[in-house]
C-alpha distance (Angstrom), angle and dihedral (degrees) to the residues before:
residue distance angle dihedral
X1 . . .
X2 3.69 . .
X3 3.77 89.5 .
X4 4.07 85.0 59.0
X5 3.55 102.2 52.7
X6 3.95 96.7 43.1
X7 3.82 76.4 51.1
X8 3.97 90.9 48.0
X9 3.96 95.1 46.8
X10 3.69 90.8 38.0
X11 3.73 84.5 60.8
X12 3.40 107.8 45.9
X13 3.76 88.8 48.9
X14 3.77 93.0 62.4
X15 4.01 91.1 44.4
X16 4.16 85.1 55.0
X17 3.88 96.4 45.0
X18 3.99 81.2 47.0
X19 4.03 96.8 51.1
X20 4.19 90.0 36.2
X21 4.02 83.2 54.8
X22 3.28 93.2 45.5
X23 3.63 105.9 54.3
X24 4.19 84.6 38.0
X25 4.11 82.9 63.3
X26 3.74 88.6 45.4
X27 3.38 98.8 52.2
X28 3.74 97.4 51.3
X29 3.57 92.4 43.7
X30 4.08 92.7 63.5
X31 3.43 93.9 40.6
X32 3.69 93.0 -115.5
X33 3.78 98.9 150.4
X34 3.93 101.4 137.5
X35 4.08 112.0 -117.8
X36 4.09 113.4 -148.5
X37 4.25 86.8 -140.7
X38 4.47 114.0 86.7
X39 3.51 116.0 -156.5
X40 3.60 124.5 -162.5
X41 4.06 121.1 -167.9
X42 3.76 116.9 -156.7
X43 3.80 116.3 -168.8
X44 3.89 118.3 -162.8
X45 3.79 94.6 -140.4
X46 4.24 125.6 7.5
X47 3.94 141.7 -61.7
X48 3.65 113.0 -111.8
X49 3.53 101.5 86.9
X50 3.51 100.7 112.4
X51 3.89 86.8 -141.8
X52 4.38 127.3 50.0
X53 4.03 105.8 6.1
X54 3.63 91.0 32.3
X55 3.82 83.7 65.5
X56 3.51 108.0 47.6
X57 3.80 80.8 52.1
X58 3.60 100.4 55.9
X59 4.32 79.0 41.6
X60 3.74 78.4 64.3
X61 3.48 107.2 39.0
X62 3.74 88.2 51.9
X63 4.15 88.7 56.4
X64 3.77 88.1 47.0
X65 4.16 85.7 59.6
X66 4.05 87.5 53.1
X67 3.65 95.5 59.2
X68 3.82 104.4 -91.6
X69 3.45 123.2 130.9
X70 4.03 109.1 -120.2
X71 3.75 136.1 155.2
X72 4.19 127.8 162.6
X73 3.23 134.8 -123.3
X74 4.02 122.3 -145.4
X75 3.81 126.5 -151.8
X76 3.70 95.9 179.9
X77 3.80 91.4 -143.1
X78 4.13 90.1 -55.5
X79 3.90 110.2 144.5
X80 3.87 85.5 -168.1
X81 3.45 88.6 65.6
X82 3.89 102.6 41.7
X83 4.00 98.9 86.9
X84 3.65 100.4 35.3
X85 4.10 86.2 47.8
X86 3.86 93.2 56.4
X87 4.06 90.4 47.4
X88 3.39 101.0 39.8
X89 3.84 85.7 51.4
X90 4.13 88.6 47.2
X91 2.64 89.0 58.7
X92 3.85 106.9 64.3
X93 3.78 92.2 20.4
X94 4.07 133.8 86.2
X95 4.25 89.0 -154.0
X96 3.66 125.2 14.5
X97 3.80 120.3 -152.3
X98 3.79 112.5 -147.9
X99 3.87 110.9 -157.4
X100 3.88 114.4 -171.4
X101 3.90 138.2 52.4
X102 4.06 89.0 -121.5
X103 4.38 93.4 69.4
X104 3.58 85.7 88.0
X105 3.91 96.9 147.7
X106 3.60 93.9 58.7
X107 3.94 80.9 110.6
X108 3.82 85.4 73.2
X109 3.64 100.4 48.1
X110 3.65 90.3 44.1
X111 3.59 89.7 62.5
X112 3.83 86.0 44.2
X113 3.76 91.8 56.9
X114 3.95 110.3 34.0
X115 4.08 93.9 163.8
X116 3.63 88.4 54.7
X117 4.29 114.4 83.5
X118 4.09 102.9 -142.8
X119 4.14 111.7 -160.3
X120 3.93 105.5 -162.3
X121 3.38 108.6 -159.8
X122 4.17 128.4 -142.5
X123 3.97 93.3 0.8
X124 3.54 148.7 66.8
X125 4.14 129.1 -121.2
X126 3.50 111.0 -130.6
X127 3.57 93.9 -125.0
X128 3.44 101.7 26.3
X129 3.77 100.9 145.9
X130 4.07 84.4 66.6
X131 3.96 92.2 67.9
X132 3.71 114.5 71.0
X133 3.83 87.2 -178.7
X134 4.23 96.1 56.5
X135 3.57 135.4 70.8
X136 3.32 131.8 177.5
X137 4.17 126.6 -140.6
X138 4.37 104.1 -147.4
X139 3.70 105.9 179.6
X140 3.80 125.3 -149.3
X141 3.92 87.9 -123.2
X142 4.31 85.3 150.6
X143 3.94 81.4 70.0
X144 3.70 94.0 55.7
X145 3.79 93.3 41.2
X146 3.60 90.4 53.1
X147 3.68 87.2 61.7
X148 3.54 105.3 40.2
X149 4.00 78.0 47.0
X150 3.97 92.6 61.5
X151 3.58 87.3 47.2
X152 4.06 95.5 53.6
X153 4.00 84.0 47.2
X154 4.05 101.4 46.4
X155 4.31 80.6 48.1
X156 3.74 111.5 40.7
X157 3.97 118.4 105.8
X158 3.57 89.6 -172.0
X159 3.58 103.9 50.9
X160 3.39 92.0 -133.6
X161 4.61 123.4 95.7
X162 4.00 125.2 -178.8
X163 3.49 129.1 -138.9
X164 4.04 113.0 -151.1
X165 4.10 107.8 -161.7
X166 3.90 117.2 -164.3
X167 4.01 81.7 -143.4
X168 3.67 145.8 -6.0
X169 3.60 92.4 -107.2
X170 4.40 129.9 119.4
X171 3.69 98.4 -93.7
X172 3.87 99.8 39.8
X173 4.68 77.7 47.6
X174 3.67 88.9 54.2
X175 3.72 101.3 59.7
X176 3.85 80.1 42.2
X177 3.75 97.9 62.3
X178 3.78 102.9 39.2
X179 4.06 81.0 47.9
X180 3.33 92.0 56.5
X181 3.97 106.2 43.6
X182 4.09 89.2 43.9
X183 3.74 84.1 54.5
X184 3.74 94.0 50.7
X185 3.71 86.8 45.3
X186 3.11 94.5 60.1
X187 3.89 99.9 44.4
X188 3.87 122.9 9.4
X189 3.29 85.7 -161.8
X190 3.62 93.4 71.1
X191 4.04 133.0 116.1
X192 3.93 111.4 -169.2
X193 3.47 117.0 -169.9
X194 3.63 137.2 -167.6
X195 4.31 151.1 -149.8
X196 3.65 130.5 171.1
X197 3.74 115.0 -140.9
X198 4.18 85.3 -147.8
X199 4.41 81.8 -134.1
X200 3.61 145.5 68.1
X201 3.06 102.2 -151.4
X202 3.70 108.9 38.9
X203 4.01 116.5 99.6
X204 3.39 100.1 173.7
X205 4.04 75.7 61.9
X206 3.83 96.5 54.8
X207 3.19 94.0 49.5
X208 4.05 97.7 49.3
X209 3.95 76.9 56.6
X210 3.55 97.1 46.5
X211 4.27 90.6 50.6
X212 3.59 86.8 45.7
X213 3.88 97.5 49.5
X214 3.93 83.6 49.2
X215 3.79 94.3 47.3
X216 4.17 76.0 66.6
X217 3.44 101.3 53.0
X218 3.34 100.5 -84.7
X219 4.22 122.1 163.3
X220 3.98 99.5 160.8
X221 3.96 119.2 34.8
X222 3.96 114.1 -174.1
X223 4.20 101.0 -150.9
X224 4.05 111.0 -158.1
X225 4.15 91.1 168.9
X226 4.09 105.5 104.4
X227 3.63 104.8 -130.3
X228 3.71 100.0 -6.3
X229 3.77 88.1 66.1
X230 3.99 91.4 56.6
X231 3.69 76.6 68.1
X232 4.02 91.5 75.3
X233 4.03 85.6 41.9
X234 3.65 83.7 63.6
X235 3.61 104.4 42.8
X236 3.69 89.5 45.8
X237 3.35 106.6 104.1
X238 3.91 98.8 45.6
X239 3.27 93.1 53.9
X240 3.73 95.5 46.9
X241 3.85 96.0 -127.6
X242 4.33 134.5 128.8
X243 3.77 109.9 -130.1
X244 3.86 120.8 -154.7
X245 4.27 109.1 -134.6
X246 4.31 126.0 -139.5
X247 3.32 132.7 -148.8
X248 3.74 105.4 10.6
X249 3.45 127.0 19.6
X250 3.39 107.6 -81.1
X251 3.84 104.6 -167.1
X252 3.72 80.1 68.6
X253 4.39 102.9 38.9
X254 3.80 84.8 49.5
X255 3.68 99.8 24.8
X256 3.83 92.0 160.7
X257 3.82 90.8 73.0
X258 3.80 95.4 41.7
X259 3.70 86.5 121.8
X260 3.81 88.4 72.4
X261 3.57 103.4 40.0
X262 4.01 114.9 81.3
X263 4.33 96.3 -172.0
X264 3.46 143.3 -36.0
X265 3.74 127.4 -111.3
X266 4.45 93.8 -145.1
X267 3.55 119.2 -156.4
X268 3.51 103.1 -169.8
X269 4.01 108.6 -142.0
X270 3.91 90.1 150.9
X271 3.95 90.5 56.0
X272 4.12 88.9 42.3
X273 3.78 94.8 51.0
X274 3.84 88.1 43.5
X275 4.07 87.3 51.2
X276 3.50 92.5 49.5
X277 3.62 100.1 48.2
X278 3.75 102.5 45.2
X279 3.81 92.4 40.7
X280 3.86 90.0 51.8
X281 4.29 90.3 48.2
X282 3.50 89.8 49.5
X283 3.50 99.5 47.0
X284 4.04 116.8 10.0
X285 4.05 84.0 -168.9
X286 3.97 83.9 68.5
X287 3.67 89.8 75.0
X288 3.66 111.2 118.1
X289 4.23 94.5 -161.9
X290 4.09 110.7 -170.4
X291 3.88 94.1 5.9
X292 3.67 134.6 97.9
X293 3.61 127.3 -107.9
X294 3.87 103.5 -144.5
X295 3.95 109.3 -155.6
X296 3.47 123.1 -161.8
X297 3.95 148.2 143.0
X298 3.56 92.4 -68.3
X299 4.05 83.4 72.2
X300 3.90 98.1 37.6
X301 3.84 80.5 -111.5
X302 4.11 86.0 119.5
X303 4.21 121.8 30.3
X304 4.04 136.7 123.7
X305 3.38 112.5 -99.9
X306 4.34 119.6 -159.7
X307 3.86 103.8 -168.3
X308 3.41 140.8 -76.8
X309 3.39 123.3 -47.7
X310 3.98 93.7 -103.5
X311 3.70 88.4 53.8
X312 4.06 128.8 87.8
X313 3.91 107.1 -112.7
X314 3.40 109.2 -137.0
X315 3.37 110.6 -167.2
X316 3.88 104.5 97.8
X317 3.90 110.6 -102.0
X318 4.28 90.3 -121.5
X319 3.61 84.7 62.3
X320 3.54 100.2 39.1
X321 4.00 82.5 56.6
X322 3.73 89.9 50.9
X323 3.44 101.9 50.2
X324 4.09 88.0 50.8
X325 3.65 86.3 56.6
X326 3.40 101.7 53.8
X327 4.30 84.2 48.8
X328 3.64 88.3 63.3
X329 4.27 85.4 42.2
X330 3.92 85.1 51.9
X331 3.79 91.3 47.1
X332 3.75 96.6 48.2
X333 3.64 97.0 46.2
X334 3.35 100.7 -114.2
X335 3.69 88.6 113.7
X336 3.90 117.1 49.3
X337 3.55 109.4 -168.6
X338 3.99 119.3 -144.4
X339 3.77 110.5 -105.2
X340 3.89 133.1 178.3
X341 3.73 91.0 -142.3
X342 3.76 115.7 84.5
């Protein structure tokens, strides 16, 4: 009888080492180990857009798999929401991300919350070096335009690209003048011309813009205007145009219109945010309070992207070779792109 129960215990012993290993091995393999820092993302408008929020989220999703405890907040475009979003997430959070060019009086809650780091992503605070708790991410989207730009200008028939702009604003400018001087770089010939769709998240908008931008001549239209741009993705095809994708790469987010999208210029917010997070857990001294963060190619933040690797590139290898020259060019400082930001 003894024998049995030593036999019993001995038993059960091994079956709970088993299960206790087990759900050890399962836990590492998710990436589930718990991190002591919260981040909250707030995002002025809505994900969806295949482009900008859609990145910071998948920037967020991707800290979420490394242990941290995230979750996003949507405002769906709702400027009665905006301030009460970014405190009511301050006030559960140890870093608030701020997503969206409208969450201008994060100034004021950061002064609200000074034991709380804010991250504002894509724009500067006006007085920004008064907040030891903010920083702001400003990419070097000019960079990218310029090279999206030279590939509009080696491709056009009709000498003539568009720009769509979600709205008349710095940032949305920016992409605009790098696009246009890698375009005229790359053709003197060229004419770029331009419309704002005054939205991001209007397609119907976009692609007014993009028949309007064709009405002009028109054969390649760059959009930089979040969901409005998909717009021009859309209309693509009947109006026998190539449109040039932002943020993400769009041959791949909206893979059923790859056909009508030649590259993507990809501003990297989700690889920024991630960056900024895990450099801050790992070393709080990291923090760069009341200063900009400038993110460009040098971090992968910025690049041209063609497609996935299943799909047919079809941007012409010579000019795929060019436009990597002129990256190093950029890099080197022997090109300096136009910018709007002094």
């Amino acid at each position: 009888m003894k024998k049995f129960i030593s036999l019993v215990l001995a038993t059960a012993m091994i079956l709970s080492m088993t299960f206790v290993m087990a759900g050890c091995g399962d836990s590492k393999d998710e990436g589930s180990e718990g991190k002591d820092l919260k981040v909250v993302g707030v995002v002025s408008t809505a994900l969806g857009d295949k482009s900008f929020n859609d990145s910071a989220k998948e920037g967020l999703d991707t800290l979420k798999k490394q242990g941290f405890d995230t979750s996003l907040v949507e405002c769906d475009g709702d400027s009665s929401k905006w301030e009460q979003s970014l405190r009511s997430a301050a006030d559960t959070a140890d870093m608030v991300i701020a997503v969206g060019s409208e969450l201008t009086m994060i100034e004021k809650v950061c002064k609200d919350y000074p034991d709380v780091k804010f991250v504002w992503v894509d724009m500067v605070a006006d007085h920004l070096s008064d907040y030891d708790n903010l920083t702001c991410i400003q990419y070097k989207q000019n960079e990218g335009s310029y090279l999206v730009g030279y590939i509009a200008g080696s491709m056009t028939k009709s000498n003539v690209v568009g720009f769509i702009g979600g709205m008349d604003i710095d940032v949305i400018n920016d992409f605009y003048v790098g696009y246009a001087q890698g375009a005229k770089d790359a053709n003197k010939d060229i004419k770029v011309v331009k419309r704002y769709a005054g939205s991001w998240s209007d397609p119907d908008k976009g692609a007014q813009c993009a028949q309007d931008l064709k009405a002009q001549g028109a054969d390649i239209i760059f959009a930089a205007a979040g969901a409005s741009g998909n717009g021009a993705i859309l209309k693509a095809k009947d109006l026998g145009i190539k449109v040039i994708g932002v943020d993400q790469d769009q041959r791949l987010t909206m893979s059923d219109y790859a056909d009508d999208i030649l590259c993507s210029m990809l501003k990297n917010v989700g690889n920024s945010v991630i960056d900024m997070v895990n450099n801050y857990y790992e070393d709080n001294d990291s923090w760069t309070g009341g200063e900009v963060f400038h993110a460009g190619m040098d971090g992968d933040y910025i690049k041209v992207s063609y497609g996935g690797d299943d799909q047919e590139v079809i941007v012409p290898e010579d000019v795929r070779k060019a436009v990597d020259e002129k990256a190093e060019e950029i890099k080197s400082g022997k090109i300096v792109v136009d910018t709007v930001f002094k």
